[in-house]
C-alpha positions as CSV (number, residue, x, y, z in Angstrom):
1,X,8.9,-3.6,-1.9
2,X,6.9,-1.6,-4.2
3,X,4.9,-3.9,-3.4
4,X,-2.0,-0.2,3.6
5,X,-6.1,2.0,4.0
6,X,-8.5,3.7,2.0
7,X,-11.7,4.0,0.9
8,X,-14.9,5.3,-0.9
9,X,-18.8,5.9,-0.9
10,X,-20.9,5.3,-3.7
11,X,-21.6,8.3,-5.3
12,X,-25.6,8.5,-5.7
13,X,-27.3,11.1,-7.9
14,X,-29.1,14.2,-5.5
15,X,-32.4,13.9,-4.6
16,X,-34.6,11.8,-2.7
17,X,-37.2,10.4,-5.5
18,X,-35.8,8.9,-8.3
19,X,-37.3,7.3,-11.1
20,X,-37.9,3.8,-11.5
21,X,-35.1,3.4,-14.4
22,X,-32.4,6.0,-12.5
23,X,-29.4,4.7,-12.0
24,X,-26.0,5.9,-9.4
25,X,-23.6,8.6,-10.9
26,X,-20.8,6.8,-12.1
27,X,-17.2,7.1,-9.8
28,X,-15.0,9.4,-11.5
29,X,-11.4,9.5,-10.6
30,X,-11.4,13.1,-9.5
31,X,-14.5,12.2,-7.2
32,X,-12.8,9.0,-5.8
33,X,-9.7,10.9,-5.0
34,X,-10.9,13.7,-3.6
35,X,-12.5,11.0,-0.9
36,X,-9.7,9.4,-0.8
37,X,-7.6,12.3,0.3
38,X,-10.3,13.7,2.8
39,X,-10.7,10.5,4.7
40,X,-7.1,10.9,5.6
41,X,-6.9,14.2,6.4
42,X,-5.5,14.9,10.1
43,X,-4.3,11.2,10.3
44,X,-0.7,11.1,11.8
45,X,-0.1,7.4,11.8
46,X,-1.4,4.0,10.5
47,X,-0.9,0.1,12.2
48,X,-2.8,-3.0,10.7
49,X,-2.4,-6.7,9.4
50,X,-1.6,-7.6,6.3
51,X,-1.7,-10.8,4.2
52,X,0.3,-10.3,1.0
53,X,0.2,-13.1,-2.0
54,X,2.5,-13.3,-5.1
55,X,1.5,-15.2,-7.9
56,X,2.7,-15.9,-11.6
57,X,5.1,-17.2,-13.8
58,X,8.2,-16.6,-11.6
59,X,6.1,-19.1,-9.0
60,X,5.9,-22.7,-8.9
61,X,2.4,-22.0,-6.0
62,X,1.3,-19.0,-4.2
63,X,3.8,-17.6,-2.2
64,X,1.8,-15.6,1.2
65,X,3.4,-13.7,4.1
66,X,1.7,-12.5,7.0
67,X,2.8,-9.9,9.5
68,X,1.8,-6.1,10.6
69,X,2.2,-2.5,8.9
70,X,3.0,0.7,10.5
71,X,3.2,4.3,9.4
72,X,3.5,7.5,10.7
73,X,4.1,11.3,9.0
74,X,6.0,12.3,7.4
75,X,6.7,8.6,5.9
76,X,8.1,6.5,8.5
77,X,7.1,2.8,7.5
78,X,7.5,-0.2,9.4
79,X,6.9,-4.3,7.9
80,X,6.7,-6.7,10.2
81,X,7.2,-10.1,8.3
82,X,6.0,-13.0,11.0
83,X,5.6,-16.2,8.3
84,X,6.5,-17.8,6.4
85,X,10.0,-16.1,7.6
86,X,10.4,-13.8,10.2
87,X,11.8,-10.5,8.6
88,X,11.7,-6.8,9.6
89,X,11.8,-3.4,6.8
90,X,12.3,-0.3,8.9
91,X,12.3,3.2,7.2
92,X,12.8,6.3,8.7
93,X,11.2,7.8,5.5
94,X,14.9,7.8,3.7
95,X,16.9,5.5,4.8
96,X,15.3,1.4,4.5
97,X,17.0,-1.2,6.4
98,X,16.3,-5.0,5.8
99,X,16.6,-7.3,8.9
100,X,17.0,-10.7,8.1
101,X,16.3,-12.8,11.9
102,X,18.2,-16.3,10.8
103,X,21.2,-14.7,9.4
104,X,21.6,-11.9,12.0
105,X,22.0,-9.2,9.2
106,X,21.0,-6.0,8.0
107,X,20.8,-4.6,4.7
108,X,21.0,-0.8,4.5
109,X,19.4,0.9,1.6
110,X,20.2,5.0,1.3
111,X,19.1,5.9,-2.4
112,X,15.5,4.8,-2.0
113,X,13.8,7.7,-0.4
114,X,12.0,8.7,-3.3
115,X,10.6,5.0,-3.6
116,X,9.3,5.4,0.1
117,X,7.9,8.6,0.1
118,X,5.6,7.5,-3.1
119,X,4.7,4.0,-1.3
120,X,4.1,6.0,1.8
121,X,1.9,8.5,-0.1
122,X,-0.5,5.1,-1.9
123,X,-1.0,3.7,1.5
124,X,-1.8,7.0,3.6
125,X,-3.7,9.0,0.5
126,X,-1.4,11.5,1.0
127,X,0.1,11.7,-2.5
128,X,-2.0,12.5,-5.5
129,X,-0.9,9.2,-7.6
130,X,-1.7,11.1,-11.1
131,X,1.8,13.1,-10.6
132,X,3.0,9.7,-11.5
133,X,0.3,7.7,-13.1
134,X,-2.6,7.5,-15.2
135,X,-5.1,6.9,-13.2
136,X,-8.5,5.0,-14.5
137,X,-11.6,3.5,-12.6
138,X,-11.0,-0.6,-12.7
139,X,-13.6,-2.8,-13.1
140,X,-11.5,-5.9,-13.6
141,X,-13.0,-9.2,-12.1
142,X,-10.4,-10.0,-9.6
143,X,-10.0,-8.0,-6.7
144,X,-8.3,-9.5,-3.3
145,X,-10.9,-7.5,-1.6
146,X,-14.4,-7.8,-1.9
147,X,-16.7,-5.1,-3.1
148,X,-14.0,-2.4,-2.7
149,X,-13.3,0.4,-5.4
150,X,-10.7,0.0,-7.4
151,X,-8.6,2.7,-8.9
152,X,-5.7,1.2,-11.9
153,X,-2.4,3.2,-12.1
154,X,-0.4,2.7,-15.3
155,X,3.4,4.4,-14.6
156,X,3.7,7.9,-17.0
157,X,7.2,6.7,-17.2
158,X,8.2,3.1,-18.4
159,X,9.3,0.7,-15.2
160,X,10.8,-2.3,-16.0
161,X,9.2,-3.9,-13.2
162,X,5.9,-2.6,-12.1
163,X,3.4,-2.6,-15.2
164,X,0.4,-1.4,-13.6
165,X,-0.8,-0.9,-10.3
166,X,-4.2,-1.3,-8.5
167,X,-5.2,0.7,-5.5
168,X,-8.5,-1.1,-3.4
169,X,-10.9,1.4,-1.4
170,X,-13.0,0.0,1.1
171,X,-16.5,1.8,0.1
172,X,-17.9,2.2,3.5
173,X,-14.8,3.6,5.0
174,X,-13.2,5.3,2.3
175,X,-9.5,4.3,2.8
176,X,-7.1,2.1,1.7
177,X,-8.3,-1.8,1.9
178,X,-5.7,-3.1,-0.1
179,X,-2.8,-2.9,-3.0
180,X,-1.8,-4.7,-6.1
181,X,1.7,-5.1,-8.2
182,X,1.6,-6.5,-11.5
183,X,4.6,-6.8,-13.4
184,X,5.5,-6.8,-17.0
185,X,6.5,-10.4,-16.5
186,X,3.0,-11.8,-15.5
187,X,3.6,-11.9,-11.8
188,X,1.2,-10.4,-9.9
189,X,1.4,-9.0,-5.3
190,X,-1.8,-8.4,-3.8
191,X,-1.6,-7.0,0.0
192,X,-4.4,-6.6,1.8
193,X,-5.0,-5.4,5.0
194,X,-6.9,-5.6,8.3
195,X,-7.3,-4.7,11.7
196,X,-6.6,-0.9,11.1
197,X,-5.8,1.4,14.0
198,X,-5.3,5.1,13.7
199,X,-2.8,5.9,16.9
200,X,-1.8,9.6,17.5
201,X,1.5,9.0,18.1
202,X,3.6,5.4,17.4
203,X,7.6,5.5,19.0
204,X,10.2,6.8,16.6
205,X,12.5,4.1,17.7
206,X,10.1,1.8,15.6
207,X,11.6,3.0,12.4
208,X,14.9,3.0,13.0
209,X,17.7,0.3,13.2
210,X,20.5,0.0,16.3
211,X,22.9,-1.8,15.8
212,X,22.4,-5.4,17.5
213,X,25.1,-7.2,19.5
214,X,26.2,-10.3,16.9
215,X,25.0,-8.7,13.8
216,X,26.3,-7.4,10.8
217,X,25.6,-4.4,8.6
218,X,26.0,-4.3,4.7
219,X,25.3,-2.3,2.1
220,X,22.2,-2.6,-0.1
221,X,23.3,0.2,-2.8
């Protein structure tokens, strides 16, 4: 669960005539944050694609789901699961519900707001991340997206089951391309996603879960 779009220029030193041997400023973190929190400034709401792969120990293969993302303000979040199994996460930014299509059930979560609003603040840039991480530049080799930026974010406190996470900025349009989970565990979620709108508005009956004639409601907590 843990488990959507910004980005970042390259920084380049001032000045139009450089010498032969100069070099680009290095990213900072303060630098690549501050982009990353301008480029969504004013934005009320979030819909894309996303292709999400776990790998590891804990896998006998790749595991991938496809589906769509939505998000509005305050921290209304939306998952769309379309394969390999059809599943829906709705959030009204407090309360998560699980929909599970074959067995006509949903799971109701009510002491995970403070999970959403964080995951809701990594996929917006609305939430400076160093309030709960330490933050470092990443230059590891694998990234699931190509040529982005990529920010590593080590927990302040001890998690059991997140041991790092990576946050992937598209460097043209300096939002959120992509997120990685790695666990202490060696298992490893990379989401990354595509076909990013920006709508002014999205309906609030998106995020929110009726109950449905032949279903049942349970308790997740």
């Amino acid at each position: 669960m843990r488990a959507l779009l910004l980005g970042l220029a390259l920084a380049l030193l001032p000045g139009l005539s450089l010498a032969d041997d100069a070099k680009p400023a290095a990213l900072t973190v303060d630098a690549t944050l501050t982009k990353m929190a301008e480029a969504h400034k004013g934005m009320k709401a979030i819909s894309a694609s996303f292709t999400q792969t776990t790998t590891g120990m804990s896998y006998f293969e790749p595991v991938v789901q496809t589906g769509t993302i939505a998000m509005e303000a305050p921290g209304k979040m939306r998952w769309d699961f379309i394969a390999p199994t059809k599943t829906q996460w709705l959030s009204d930014g407090t309360t998560l519900w699980i929909l599970d299509e074959e067995d006509k059930k949903a799971t109701v979560f009510r002491t995970v707001s403070e999970m959403l609003q964080t995951y809701y603040g990594f996929l917006t840039g609305s939430a400076d991340p160093r309030k709960q991480f330490r933050v470092a530049m990443d230059t590891e080799a694998k990234s699931p997206v190509p040529g982005a930026i990529a920010l590593k974010m080590t927990p302040l406190e001890a998690d059991g089951s997140v041991e790092s996470l990576r946050v992937y900025l598209d460097a043209e349009t300096h939002r959120v391309a992509g997120v990685a989970m790695l666990t202490p565990f060696g298992d490893r979620t990379d989401m990354v996603l595509t076909n990013v709108t920006t709508p002014d508005d999205l309906p609030d009956a998106d995020f929110v879960y009726t109950d449905r004639e032949g279903w049942r409601t349970v308790q997740g907590d």
